[in-house]
N, C-alpha and C positions, 0 to 999 in steps of 0.2 A: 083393853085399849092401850095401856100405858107400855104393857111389855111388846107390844106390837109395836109401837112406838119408839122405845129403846133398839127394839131390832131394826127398823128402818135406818136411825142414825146410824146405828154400829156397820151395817152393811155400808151404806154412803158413806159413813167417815173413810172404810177399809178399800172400798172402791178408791175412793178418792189419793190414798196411801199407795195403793196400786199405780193410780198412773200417774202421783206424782216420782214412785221408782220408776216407771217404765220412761219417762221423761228424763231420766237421770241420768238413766245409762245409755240412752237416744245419746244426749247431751253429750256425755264422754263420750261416745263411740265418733259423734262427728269429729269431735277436739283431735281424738289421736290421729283419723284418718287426714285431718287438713295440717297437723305437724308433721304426721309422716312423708305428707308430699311436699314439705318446707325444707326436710332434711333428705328427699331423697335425691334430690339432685347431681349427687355424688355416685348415683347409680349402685348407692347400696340397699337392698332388702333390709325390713325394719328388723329382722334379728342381727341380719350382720350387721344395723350399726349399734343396735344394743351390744351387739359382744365386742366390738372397740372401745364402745362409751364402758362399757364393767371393765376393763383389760387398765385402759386409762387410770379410771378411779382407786380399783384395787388393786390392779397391778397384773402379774403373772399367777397364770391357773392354768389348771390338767381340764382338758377335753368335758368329763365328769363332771367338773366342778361347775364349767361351764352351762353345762348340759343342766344341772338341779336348779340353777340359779337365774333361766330363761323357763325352767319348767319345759325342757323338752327329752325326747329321748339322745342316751349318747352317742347314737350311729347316728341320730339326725343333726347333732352339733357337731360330725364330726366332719357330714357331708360340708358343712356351714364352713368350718374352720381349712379344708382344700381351699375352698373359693376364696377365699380370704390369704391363703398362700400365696393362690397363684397369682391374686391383683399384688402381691406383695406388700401388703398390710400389716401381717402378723408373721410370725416365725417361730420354731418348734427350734425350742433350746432343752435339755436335760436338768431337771429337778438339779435344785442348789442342794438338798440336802440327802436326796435318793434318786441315786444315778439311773434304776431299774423304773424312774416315771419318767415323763415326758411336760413339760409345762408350753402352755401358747403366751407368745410374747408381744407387744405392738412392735413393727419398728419404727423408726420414724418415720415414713410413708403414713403409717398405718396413723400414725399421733397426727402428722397433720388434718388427713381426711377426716378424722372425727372431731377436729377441733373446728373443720370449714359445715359438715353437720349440726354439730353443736350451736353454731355461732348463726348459722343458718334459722332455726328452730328458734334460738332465745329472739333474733329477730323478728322473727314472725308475731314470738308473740308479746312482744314488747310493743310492735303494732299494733298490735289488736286491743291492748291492755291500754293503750294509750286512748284507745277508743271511748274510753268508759268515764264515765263519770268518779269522784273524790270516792261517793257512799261504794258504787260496784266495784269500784278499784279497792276499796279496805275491805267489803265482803269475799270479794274472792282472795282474798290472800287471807283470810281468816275460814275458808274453806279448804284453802290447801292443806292446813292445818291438821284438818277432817279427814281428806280426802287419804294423807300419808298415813293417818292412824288407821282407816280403815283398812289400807291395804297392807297394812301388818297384823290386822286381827284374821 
């Protein structure tokens, strides 16, 4: 009786485990899709404004670099990085240190529209964060915490 017992908890704890991840990631998937339409307003696709927001941060990068660092392929960042020409956003200068690469640049066009994204986003959820109570407000910023570690594990 007692190991049948044992196994009923260990199932129900693990059930339980299960759909408090499956809730998790419910949770995250609403969050990015309601910042995504916070920042999308500028009419960019959420990789092109992630590839403004990395261009910003880090500076100038090759196609490639681009491409490992969005986790996509590099014809498909490459198609990304046209569109991103031709609204004149970014601009393809020659490697400072090897003339035979090519690096993607913001220009300024490109720096303001992710600064009006950016500013877009932090709004939104400066809102919403405003929403919450002292205790939700220190819990989630003590999740963020979590949340950056996880996604460097």
């Amino acid at each position: 009786m007692q190991v049948y017992l044992s196994s009923f908890i260990l199932h129900v704890m693990k059930k339980s485990r299960d759909t408090e991840i499956a809730d998790l990631i419910q949770a995250i998937r609403l969050l990015v899709r309601r910042s995504r339409r916070a920042g999308a307003a500028q009419g960019l696709s959420w990789t092109e404004a992630a590839v403004l927001s990395r261009l910003s941060k880090d500076g100038p990068a090759t196609t490639a670099e681009l491409a490992r660092a969005e986790s996509m392929k590099p014809q498909s960042m490459g198609a990304k990085i046209v569109v991103l020409e031709e609204q004149k956003l970014v601009e393809r200068k020659r490697h400072p240190s090897d003339g035979r690469q090519v690096v993607i640049v913001l220009t300024p066009q490109g720096s303001a529209v992710c600064k009006m994204v950016q500013d877009a986003q932090r709004a939104w959820f400066a809102d919403i964060v405003e929403k919450l109570d002292d205790s939700e407000q220190s819990t989630l910023f003590t999740a963020t915490k979590i949340i950056q570690r996880m996604g460097e594990l």
